[in-house]
Every structure is written in C-alpha cells, then in structure tokens.
C-alpha positions in Angstrom: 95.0 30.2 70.7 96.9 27.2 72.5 99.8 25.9 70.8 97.7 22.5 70.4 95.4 24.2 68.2 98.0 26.0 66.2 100.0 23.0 65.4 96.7 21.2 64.5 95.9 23.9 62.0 99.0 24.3 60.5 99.0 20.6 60.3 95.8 20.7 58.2 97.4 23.8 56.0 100.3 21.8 55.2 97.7 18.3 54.5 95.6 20.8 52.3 98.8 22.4 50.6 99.8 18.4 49.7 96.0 18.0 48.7 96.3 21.1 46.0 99.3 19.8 44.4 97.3 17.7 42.8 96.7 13.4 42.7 98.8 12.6 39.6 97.0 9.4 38.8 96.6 8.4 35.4 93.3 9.0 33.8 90.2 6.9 33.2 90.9 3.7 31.4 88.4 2.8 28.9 87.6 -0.5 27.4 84.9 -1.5 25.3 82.5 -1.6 27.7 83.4 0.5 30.8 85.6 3.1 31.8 87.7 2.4 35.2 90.0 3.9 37.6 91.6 5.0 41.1 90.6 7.6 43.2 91.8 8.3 46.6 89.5 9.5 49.8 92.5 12.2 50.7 96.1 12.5 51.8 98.3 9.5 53.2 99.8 9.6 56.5 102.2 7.3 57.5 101.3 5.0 60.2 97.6 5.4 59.1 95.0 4.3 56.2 93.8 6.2 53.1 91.0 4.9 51.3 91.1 4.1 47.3 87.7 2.9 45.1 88.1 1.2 42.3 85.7 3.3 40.0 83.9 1.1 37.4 81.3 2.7 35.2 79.5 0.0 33.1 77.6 1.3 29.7 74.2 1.6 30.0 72.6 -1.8 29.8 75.9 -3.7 31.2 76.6 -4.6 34.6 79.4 -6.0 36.7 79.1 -8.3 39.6 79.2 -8.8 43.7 81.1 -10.6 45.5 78.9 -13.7 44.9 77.3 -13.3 41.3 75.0 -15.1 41.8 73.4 -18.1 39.4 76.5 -17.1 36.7 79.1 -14.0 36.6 82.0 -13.9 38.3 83.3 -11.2 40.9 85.1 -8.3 40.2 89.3 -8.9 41.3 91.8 -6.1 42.4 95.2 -7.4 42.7 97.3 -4.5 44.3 100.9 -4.0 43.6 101.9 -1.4 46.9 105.6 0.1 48.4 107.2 -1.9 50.6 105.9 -2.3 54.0 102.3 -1.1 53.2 99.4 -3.5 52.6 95.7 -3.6 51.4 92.6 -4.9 53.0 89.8 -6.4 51.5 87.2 -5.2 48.7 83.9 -3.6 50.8 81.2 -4.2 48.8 78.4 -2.2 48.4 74.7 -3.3 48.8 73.8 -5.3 45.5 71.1 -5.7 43.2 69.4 -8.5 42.1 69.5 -8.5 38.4 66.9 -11.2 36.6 68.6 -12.5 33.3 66.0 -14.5 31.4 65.4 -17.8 33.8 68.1 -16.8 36.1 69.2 -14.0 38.7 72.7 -12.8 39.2 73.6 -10.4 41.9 75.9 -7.0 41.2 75.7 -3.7 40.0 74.2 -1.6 36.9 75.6 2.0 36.0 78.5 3.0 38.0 80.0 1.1 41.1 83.0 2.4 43.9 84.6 -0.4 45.0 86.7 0.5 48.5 89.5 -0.5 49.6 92.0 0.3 52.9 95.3 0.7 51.8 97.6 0.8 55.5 100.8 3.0 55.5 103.9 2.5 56.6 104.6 4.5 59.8 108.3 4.8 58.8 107.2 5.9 55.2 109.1 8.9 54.4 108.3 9.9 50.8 106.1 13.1 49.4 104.0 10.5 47.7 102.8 6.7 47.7 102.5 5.3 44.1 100.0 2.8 43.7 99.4 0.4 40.9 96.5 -2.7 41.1 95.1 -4.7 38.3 91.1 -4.8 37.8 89.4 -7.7 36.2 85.8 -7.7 35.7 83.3 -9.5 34.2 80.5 -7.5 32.3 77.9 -8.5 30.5 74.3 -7.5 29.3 72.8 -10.4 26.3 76.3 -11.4 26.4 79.3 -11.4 28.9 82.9 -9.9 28.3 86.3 -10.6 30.4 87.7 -7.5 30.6 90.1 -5.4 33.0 92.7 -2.5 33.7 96.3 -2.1 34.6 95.6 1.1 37.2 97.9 3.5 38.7 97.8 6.2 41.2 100.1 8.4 42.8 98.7 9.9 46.7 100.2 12.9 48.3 101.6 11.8 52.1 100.9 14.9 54.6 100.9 14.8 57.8 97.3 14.8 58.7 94.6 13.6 56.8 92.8 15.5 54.8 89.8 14.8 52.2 89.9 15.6 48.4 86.8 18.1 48.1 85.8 16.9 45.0 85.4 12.8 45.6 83.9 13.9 49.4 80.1 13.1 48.5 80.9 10.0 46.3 82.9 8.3 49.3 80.4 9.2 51.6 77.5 7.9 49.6 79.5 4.7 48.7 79.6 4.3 52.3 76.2 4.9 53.0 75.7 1.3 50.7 78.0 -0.6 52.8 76.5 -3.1 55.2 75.9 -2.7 58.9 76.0 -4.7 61.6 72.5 -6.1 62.6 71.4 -3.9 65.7 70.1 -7.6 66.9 70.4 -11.3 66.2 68.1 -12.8 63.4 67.1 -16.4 63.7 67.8 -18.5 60.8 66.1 -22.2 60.2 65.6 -24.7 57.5 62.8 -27.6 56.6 63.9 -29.5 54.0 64.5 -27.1 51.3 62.5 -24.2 52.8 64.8 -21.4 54.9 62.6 -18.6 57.4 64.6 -16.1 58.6 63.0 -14.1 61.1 64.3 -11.1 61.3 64.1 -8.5 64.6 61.2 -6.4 65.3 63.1 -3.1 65.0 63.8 -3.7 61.8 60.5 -2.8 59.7 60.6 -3.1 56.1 58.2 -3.5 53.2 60.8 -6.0 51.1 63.6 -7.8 52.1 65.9 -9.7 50.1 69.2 -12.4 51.5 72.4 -12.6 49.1 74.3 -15.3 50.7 78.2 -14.2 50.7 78.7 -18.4 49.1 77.3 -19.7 46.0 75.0 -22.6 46.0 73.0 -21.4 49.1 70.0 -20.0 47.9 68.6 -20.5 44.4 68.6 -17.2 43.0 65.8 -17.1 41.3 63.1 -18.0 43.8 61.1 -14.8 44.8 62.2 -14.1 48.5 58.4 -13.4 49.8 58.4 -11.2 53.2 55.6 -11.6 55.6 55.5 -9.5 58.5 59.1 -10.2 59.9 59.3 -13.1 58.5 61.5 -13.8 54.9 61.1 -16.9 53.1 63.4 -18.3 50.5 64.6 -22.1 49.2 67.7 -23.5 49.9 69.8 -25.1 47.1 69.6 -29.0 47.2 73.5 -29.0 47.5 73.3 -26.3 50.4 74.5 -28.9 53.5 76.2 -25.9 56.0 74.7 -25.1 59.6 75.4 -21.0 59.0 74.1 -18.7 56.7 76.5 -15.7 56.2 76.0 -13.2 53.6 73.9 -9.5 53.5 70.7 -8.5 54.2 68.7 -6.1 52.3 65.4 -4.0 53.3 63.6 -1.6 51.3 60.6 0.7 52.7 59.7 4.1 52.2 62.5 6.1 50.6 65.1 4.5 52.1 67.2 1.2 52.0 69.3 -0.1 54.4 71.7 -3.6 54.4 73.1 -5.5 57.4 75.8 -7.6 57.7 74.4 -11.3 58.4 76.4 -14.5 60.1 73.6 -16.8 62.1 73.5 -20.8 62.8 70.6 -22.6 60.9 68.7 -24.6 62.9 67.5 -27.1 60.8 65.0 -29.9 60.9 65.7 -33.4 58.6 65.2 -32.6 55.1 62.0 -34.0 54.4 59.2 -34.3 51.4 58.9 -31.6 49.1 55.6 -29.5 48.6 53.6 -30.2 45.5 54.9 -28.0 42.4 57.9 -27.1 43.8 59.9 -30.3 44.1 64.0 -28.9 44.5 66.1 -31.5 42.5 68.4 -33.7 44.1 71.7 -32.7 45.7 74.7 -33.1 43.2 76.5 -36.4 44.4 79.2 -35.4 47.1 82.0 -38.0 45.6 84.7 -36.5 47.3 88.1 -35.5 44.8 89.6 -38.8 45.3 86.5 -40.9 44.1 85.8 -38.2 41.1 90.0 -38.7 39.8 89.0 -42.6 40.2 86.2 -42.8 38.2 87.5 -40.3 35.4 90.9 -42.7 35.0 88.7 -45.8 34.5 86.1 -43.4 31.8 88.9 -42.5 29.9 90.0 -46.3 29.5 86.8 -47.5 28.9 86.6 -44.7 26.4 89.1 -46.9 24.2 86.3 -49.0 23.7 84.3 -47.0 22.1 82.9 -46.8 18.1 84.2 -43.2 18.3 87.8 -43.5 19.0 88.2 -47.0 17.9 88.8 -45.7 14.1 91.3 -43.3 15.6 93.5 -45.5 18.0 93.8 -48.1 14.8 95.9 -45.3 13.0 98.2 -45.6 15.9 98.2 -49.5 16.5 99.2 -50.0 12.8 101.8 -47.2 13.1 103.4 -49.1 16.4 103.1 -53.0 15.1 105.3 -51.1 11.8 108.0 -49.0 13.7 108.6 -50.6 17.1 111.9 -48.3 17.1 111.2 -45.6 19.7 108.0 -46.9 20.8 108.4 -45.4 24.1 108.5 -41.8 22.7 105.3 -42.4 20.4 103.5 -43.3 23.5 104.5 -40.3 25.6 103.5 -38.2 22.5 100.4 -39.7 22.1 99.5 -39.5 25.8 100.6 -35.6 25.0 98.2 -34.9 22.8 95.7 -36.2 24.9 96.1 -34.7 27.5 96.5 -30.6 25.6 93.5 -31.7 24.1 91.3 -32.2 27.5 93.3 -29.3 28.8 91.9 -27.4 26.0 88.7 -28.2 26.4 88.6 -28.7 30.0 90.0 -24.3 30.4 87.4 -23.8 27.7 84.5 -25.4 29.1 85.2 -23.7 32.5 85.6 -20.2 31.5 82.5 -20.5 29.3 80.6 -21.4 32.3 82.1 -19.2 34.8 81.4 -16.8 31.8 77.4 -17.3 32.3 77.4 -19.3 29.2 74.9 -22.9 29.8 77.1 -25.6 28.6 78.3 -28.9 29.5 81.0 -32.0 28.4 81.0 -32.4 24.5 80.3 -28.7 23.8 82.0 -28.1 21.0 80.0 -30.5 18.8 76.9 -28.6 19.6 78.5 -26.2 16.8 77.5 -27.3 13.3 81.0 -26.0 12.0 83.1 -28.4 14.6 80.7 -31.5 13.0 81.4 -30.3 9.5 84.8 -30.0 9.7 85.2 -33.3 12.0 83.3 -34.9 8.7 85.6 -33.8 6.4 88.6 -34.8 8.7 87.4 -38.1 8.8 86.3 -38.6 5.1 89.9 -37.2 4.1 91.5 -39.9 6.4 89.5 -42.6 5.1 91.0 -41.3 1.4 94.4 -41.5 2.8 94.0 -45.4 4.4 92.8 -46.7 1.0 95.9 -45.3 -0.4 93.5 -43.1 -3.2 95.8 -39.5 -2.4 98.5 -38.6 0.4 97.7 -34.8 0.4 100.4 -33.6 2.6 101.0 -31.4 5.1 100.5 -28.4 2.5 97.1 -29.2 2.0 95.2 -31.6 4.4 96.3 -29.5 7.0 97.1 -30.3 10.8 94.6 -33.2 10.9 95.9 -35.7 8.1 98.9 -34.6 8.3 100.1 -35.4 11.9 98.0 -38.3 12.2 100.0 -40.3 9.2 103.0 -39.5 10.4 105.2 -42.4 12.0 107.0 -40.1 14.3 106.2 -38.3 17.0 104.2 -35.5 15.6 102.0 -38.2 13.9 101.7 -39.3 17.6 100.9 -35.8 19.1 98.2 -35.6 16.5 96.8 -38.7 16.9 96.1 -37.7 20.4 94.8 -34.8 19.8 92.0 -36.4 17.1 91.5 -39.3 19.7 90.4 -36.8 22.6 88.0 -34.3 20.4 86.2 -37.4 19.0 86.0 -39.2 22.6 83.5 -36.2 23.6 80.6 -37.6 22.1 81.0 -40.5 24.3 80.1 -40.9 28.0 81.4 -43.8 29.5 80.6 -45.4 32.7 81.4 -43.6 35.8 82.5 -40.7 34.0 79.0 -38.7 34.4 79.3 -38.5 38.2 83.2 -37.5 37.8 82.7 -34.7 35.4 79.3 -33.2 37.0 81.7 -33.1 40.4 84.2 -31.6 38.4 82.6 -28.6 37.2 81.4 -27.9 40.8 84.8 -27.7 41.7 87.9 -24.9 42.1 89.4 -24.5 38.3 92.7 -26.2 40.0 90.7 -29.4 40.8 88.6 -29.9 38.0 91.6 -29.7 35.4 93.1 -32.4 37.1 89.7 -34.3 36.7 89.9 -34.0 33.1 93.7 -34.6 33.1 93.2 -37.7 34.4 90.6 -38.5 32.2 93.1 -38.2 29.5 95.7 -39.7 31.3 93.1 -43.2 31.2 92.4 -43.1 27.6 95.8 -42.7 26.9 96.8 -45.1 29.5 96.7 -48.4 26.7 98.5 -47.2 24.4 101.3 -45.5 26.8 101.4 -49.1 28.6 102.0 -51.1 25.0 104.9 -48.6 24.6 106.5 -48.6 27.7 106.0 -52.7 28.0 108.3 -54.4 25.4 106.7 -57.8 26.1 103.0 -56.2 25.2 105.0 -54.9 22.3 105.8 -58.5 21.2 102.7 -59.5 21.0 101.4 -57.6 18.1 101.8 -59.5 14.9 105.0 -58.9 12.9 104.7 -56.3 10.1 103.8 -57.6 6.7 101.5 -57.5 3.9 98.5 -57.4 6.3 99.5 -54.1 7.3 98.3 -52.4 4.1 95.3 -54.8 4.0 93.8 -53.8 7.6 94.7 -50.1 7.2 92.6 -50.1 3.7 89.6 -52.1 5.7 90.1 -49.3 8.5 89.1 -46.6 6.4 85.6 -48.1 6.5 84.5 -47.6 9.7 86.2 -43.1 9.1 83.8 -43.0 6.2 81.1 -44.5 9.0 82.0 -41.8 11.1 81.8 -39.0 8.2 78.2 -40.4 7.5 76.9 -40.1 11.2 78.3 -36.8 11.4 76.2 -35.8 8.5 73.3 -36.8 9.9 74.3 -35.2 13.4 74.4 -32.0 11.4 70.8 -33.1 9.7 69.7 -33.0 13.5 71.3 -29.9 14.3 70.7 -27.3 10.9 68.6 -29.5 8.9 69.0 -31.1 4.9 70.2 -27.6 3.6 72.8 -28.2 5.7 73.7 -31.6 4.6 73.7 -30.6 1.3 76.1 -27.9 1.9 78.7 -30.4 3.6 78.0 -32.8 0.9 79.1 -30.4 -1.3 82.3 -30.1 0.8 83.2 -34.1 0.6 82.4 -33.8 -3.4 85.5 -30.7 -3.0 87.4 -33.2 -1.0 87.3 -35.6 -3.3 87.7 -33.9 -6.7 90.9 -32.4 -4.7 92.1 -35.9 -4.5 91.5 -36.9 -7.8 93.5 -34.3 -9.2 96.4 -34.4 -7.1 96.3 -38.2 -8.2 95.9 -37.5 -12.0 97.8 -34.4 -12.6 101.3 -33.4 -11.2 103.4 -29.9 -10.9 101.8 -26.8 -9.5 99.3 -26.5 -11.6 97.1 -29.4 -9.8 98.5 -28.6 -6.6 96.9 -25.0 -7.0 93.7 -26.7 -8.1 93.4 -29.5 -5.3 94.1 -26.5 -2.6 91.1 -24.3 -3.8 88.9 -27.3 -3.8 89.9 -28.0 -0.4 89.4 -23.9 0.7 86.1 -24.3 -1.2 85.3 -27.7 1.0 86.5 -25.4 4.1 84.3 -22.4 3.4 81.4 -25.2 3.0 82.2 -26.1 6.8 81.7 -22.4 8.1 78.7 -21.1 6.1 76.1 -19.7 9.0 73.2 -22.4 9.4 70.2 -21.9 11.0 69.2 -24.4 13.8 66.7 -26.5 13.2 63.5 -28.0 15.3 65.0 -30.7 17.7 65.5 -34.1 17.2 62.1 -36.0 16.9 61.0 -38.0 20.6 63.2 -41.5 20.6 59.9 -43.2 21.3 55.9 -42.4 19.8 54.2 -40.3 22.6 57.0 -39.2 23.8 56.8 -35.5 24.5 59.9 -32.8 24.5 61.3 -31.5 27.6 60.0 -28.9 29.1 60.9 -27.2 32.6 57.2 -25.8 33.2 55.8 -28.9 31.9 57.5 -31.3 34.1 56.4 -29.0 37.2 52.8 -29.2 36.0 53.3 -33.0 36.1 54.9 -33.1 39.4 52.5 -30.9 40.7 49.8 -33.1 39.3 51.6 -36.7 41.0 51.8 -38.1 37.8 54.9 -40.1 37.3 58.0 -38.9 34.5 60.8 -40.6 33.0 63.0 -38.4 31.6 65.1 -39.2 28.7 68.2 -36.3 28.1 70.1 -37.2 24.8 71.8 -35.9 21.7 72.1 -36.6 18.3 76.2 -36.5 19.0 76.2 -38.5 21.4 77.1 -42.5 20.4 75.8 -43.8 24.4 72.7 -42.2 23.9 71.7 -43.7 20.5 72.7 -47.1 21.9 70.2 -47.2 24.8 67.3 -45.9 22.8 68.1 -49.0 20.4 68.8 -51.7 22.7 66.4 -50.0 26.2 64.3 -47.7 25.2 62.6 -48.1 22.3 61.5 -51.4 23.2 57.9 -53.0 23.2 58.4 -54.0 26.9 59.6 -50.4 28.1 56.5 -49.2 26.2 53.9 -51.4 27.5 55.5 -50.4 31.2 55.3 -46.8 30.6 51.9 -47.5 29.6 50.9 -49.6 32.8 51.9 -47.4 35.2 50.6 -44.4 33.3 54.4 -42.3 33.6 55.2 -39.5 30.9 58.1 -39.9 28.3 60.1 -36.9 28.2 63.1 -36.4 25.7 65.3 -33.9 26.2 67.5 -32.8 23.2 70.5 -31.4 23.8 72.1 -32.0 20.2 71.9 -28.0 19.9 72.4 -26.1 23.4 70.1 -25.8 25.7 70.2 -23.8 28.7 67.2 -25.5 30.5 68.8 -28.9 29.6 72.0 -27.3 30.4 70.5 -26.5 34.3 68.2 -29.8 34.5 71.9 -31.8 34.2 74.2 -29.2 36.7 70.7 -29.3 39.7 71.6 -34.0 38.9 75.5 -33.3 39.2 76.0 -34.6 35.4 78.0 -31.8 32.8 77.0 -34.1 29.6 74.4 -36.6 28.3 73.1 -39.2 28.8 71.1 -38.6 31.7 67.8 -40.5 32.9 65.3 -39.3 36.1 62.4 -41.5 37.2 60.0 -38.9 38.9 58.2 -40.8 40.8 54.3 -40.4 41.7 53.3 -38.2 44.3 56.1 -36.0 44.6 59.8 -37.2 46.2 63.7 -36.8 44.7 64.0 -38.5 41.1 66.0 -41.7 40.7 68.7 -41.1 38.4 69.7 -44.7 36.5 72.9 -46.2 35.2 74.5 -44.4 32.0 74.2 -47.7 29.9 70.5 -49.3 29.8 68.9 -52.3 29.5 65.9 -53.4 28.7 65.3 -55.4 32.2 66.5 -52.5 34.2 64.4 -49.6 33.0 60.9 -52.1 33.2 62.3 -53.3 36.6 62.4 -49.2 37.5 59.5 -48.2 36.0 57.4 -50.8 37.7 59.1 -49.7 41.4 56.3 -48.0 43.7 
C-alpha cells in the first residue's frame, strides 16, 4: 500500500474516531406544536463546508411554510450565530406542497421538514470542535396559525477529513433528493393578459406539473395549474407587472417526482380583455411610497373633521383655551398618543395578516367586546362632562381618567381615545394609501400609518406650538363649563350608535346585555355621588366590574346587516362570477355598520330614488357587502382593489372588462352619472 493510501485511511480513522465521540448538541426542542433541532451531515474540516438541517417536525395536521407561503403564511427564518471567520449560506429548500386552506392555497410542508444549510469553515480554524447556535422562527398553523421558534445549539467535531454521521446518512441524502435541479433545457415562459403558458421541454414528460413562483403576488394560488401535453397553464396575479418568472417547477408521474430550478423572460403580449367567468380584478394602484405618505398626512387631518373624533378633540380644545401654560408639551403629548395608538394597531394589523388572518383598517371594532367597552367609555365620559360623578383614576380606569386630566397624561390619553375612535372613519385619499400600505415591507407601511397619525394630530400640535393660534381661542370663563356640559351630548350619541353597531354585529340579546352595563355605569355614579367613605367606593367599583364583565360575555354573531337599498342582494364571490359570466352589469356596495363614511353615502347617494330608477334602467345588480363582522371574502374582494378598509364601490360593467372603483364620498349625481356610462 502507497503511502497516499495510508495517510488517506488513517485520515478517515482519525475523522471516524472524532465522529464516535459523539455530536454534543442539545436535544430536541419542543414547543407546542413542533419539536425542532440541529443535526449535522458529519465532521468539520477547516477550510471546507459541513452541512446542518434545521429539523422541524410539525404535529400531525400542522404545517410550516416555503420560502414563498403562498396566499398567507410566512417562511420559516434561521438566523445563525457562528465562530469567527466562518459563515453560513442560504436555506435550500426542499420541493413544496401545495396545501388548499378553505378558499386559498399556501405552499410548504406537512409532517416533518430538513431545512439545509452550508456552514463554511475557517481554514485557519484550529479547535477540536465548532459550536454552533442559530435561532428558528416558524410559522405553523392548521385552523389556526402560531408564531413560534427555537434558540438551537450544536457542537460539530473538526477532523481532518470529512466523514458522514452513519445515522443522519439516508435523511441527508433523501432531503437532497427534494432539492431542485437545474432544468436539463430552457422552458419558454409567456403571458396574455392574465393568462401565463409555460411550455415546458420535451424531455421532460410528466402527468402533473405545478409552478411556485420564488415572489409573492405572481401567480394566484389558488387557480388549478391545468397541464396539457407540455404545456402548463396558470393566471397571473393582476399586480404581477415583472418580465421574468423565477421560482420551482414541480412534475409528478409514475412513482416518482422531480423539481427544477426555474429563471426564464416572459414574453408577454398587452394585457387585454378577460375571458367570460374569469374576469382577474384590477391591479392594486401602484402609488409609489411618496404619494401613499402624502395622502395618509392629508386622511389623518381630514379625519379631524369627522363626527367620530370631533367629541374627542373637544376634550382637548377646552382643556388648551383653560391652561395655555405648557401648551407646547400638551400638544407633543397628544401627538404621542397618537401616534402609539396607530403604531399599535398598525404592528397588529400586519402581524395578523402576515399571520394568515383576513383583516383590514378598523379591525378591532369588528370585535363586539372593543364596541362594548368603546360604549361604556363614551357614556362614562359624557357622565363626567355634565359634572354628574368624577370617578377617578381608581375606578373609571385608563380611559376617563387620562382624558380629564389637564396635564400631560390627560394629553397622552386623549390621543390615544382620538386614534381608536378615528378607525371607523375613512377619509378621502386615505383608502388608496392604506391598501398600498399593507402591500408593502413592515418598515414602510408603519411609516404610512405614522404619518397618518402624525396628520390627525397635526391641528392640535400646530395650535400648541403657534402662540398667535393660541390667542385666538376665547378667554376662559363661565362658557367653559357651559360647552363642556353641551359636549357630552354628542359622547352619549356615540354610546347610542355603538349599541346599535353591536345590534348589527350579535343582535338585541346583545344590546340588552350592554344596556345592562350603562344601567351598572350609572348606578356606580350615583352612589359615588350620594354616599362617601369606602363603603360606596367598594360599591360603585363592583358595579363598574359588573358593567365590565357585561362588555366581555361571548356573543354569537348574528345575520349581516340588512341590504342599504330594497333588491339589493348580499355579496357573494360565486355570485358575482355568475353575473360576470352572464355580462350583466354589478355595482357593488362594501360597508359596515362601524363605519360613519359608509352610513353617510347610503343616506345622502345611495339610497336615493334617482340611484334606484338608474339601477333599474340599465338593468345592473346591487350588491352589499357587509363587513361589520369579518369577512374573509370581503377581506380578499378589498386587498385584489388595493383598499385594507371600507368603503369601497366597483361598477362591473356589462360584458366583461376591469371594474371602476368610485370616489370614497358619494353623491347622488356621481353614481347616476356612472351608472348610466356604457
């Protein structure tokens, strides 16, 4: 035997020797819903690569997701912590499944998934063993999705040569065997309108094929990918505007499957007309970041104007013409709260979504506890402007009690009341800027929304910072206490619509049972306004726990909201595809109980004689849809239009073709004038 061979072999001795000592990584970490951990392909040798899979073993039913996941989900994330001087490459994924979830498809991986991953030595590396560490996030779901994830360690034996861990040999190499390969020739790739052919090479033979586009928004998920002789069939996503079409392709035929690797140009015709039945929606409007911070800063101001904040901001105005000392710090505090509020439910909002969960601006209020408790909020305020009870921080809690104070909490709370109840409100310009929002990176959207706050703070922060605006607010007096007490009016308003809100939303029991809250409220006030000492204290704070466990009793939700207009019919996904696919014309009509725009154009537009008698003429179907209670096929009608919240109105016209989306605020004139277009 040469001495090449013998140094070889007693190089692979020494790699085994390492091997045998044993991997002394942590064990499995198990969450609630899967069980995770590192496992390395062998022994690392500096100046090469050693392989590492993420394990991730989802319970049965549960799955985890691919790179692109699809119509919701969200990828699965390794960030590596590594010795100095070595690095690690990207995740390969395996081939993934297409897994149908009700009306939607997401792409990933049921049962248990190896993730792979090059980690490069150093070639200088001199240590009997590289420590590895790497935290795992993952999103798994099955009726419902869970964040979850792992902090990971492992520690690799270094040898000399490499050398395979016998017992992890098959799982590597079938792992492998699911990773994409290169296409042994070129596809061709082209578009018509929003119809893509890929026509794949004739070596390839396959009985079903299947694209996953690497990018989201490229093919709509759901569409059935038909394959035809060579030829595979999908639809483009209306938003889809790119000129390549990267991702993986999948084939299936007897007893085996294979994926490839795909990056081809599209060649594309102009988009043109639609086929009957399966007309794509229009392409969310491209407004560019600098438009969409534009039209949130003037929403938010013309959000001032609205009957939903109106009650609010008078707390503050009174508070400001009475202490003009430190006005400038009130104002920052009020822009504050603002602008925590939006945050809040800006980070909520977009984690709910990127959770899989159909949801859009003004969420919140689509729970009958948030409108409860928003009710009693309001109707305890009102209590409080006519001067009937100051309950105190001990017992109104954070709401009252900020909002009536002078200072700057009072500010800070003010803000924070004047956001929550500006959600029910869409003001001009601010649908386009939110629906481009929510298409966005998580970095650019929040600064949407903080700009949105920034303009509905923006009059109150300029009367502070301005002394001559200051001035001209009337000098305190006596008329102080008169306004304030007229003020409470238009809370106890507000407490009244909410009720019927919840009417909408869990029907009269409901009502009722929050009725019986404001009687609690008010017997709560009564005594601390009678009786003194701790005696009536203790009394008025179990009335008001009583009021609270009112607010959070489980409701059942009831039937939606009756159609704004007679013949009106509810909205309906299928149904509106057997009308298009019929040519008859639709106006569609997306509201909510909640929301203040809405009810203001079916009054003053909509439920007209002359929008009737046009509807009628040119024979076009009414369609409400009601999105008081949440609604994911409402939900996915206003993300395909590039709106996140309602109102929203699409003329289908006759004969097929893109809808015309109208103005957020409605008149009469306009929607005859649109209805009577050919």
């Amino acid at each position: 035997m040469s001495r090449l061979a013998l140094s070889r072999l007693f190089a692979c001795l020494l790699a085994l020797l390492a091997w045998q000592a044993g991997v002394a990584g942590a064990a499995p970490v198990k969450t609630e819903n899967a069980e995770a951990e590192l496992i390395a392909e062998g022994v690392a040798v500096p100046g090469g690569t050693v392989t590492v899979a993420l394990r991730l073993k989802a319970r049965p039913g549960w799955h985890t997701y691919w790179l692109n996941p699809g119509d919701t989900g969200l990828p699965t994330t390794i960030a590596w912590t590594l010795p100095a001087g070595a690095g690690a490459g990207p995740i390969q994924w395996p081939l993934p499944k297409a897994l149908p979830v009700g009306p939607l498809m997401n792409y990933g991986y049921e049962g248990e998934v190896w993730l792979l991953t090059e980690i490069a030595v150093p070639a200088a590396f001199a240590g009997e063993s590289l420590a590895l560490a790497a935290r795992a996030d993952w999103l798994i779901c099955a009726e419902i999705c869970v964040p979850e994830g792992a902090d990971l360690s492992l520690t690799v034996p270094v040898g000399p040569a490499p050398a395979a861990d016998p017992a992890h040999v098959l799982n590597f190499e079938r792992t492998r065997a699911l990773l994409p390969l290169p296409l042994p020739e070129p596809l061709v790739a082209s578009r018509a309108g929003a119809a893509l052919e890929i026509l794949l090479p004739e070596s390839l033979q396959a009985r079903a094929a299947r694209f996953f586009p690497a990018e989201e928004d490229v093919v709509v998920a759901a569409e059935p990918q038909p394959l035809e002789g060579s030829r595979l069939s999908a639809r483009l996503e209306p938003r889809f505007a790119g000129d390549r079409l990267r991702g993986v392709l999948v084939l299936e035929s007897a007893g085996w499957t294979r994926a490839f690797t795909v990056d081809a140009a599209i060649a594309g015709a102009a988009p043109g007309p639609a086929a009957p039945g399966r007309v794509a929606p229009p392409a969310a409007p491209a407004i560019g970041l600098p438009l969409a911070l534009l039209f949130a800063f003037v929403g938010g101001l013309i959000l001032n104007l609205m009957p939903c904040v109106l009650p609010v901001l008078s707390i503050k105005v009174l508070s400001l013409a009475g202490h003009r000392d430190g006005a400038r710090g009130q104002g920052l505090a009020y822009t504050a709260g603002v602008l925590v509020c939006f945050l809040a439910l800006a980070g909520g909002l977009i984690a709910l979504r990127a959770g899989g969960e159909a949801i859009g601006w003004g969420f919140q209020l689509q729970s009958p506890v948030v409108i409860g408790l928003l009710a009693y909020l309001f109707f305890g305020l009102g209590l409080w402007m006519l001067d009937i009870v100051s309950f105190g921080n001990r017992l109104m809690g954070a709401g009252e009690g900020l909002t009536r104070r002078g200072g700057l909490a009072g500010s800070f709370g003010t803000g924070l009341l004047a956001a929550v109840v500006a959600t029910p409100c869409t003001a001009p310009f601010m649908g386009a800027a939110l629906g481009f929002a929510l298409t966005r990176p998580a970095a650019e959207a929040l600064a949407i929304f903080l700009v949105l706050g920034l303009g509905l703070s923006a009059p109150f922060l300029l009367v502070s910072f301005v002394p001559a605006l200051g001035r001209l607010l009337p000098r305190p007096g006596g008329w102080m206490v008169r306004l304030k007490k007229i003020l409470a009016f238009p809370l106890f308003g507000s407490a009244v619509w909410l009720l019927w809100v919840l009417s909408v939303q869990t029907g009269a029991v409901a009502v009722a049972t929050a009725g019986s809250g404001l009687l609690l409220i008010a017997f709560a006030a009564f005594v601390l306004r009678e009786f003194g000492g701790i005696g009536g204290r203790l009394v008025a704070l179990a009335a008001l726990l009583g009021a609270f466990a009112t607010a959070v009793l489980p409701g059942s939700p009831a039937p939606g909201a009756a159609p704004a207009a007679a013949g009106a019919e509810a909205y309906s996904a299928g149904r509106l595809a057997e009308l298009r696919a019929a040519g008859t014309p639709v106006f569609v009509n997306l509201t909510a109980a909640w929301c203040i725009t809405c009810l203001v154009n079916e009054q003053v537009a909509l439920d007209r004689p002359a929008v009737k008698k046009a509807l009628a003429e040119t024979g076009t179907v009414y369609m409400v849809g009601d999105w008081t209670n949440r609604d994911p096929d409402i939900t996915r009608l206003l993300t395909e239009n590039g709106r996140s919240g309602v109102p929203l109105y699409l003329l289908y016209p006759a004969g097929g073709g893109a809808p015309q989306l109208l103005p957020q605020l409605l008149t009469e004139g306009l929607v005859v004038e649109t209805l009577a277009q050919p």
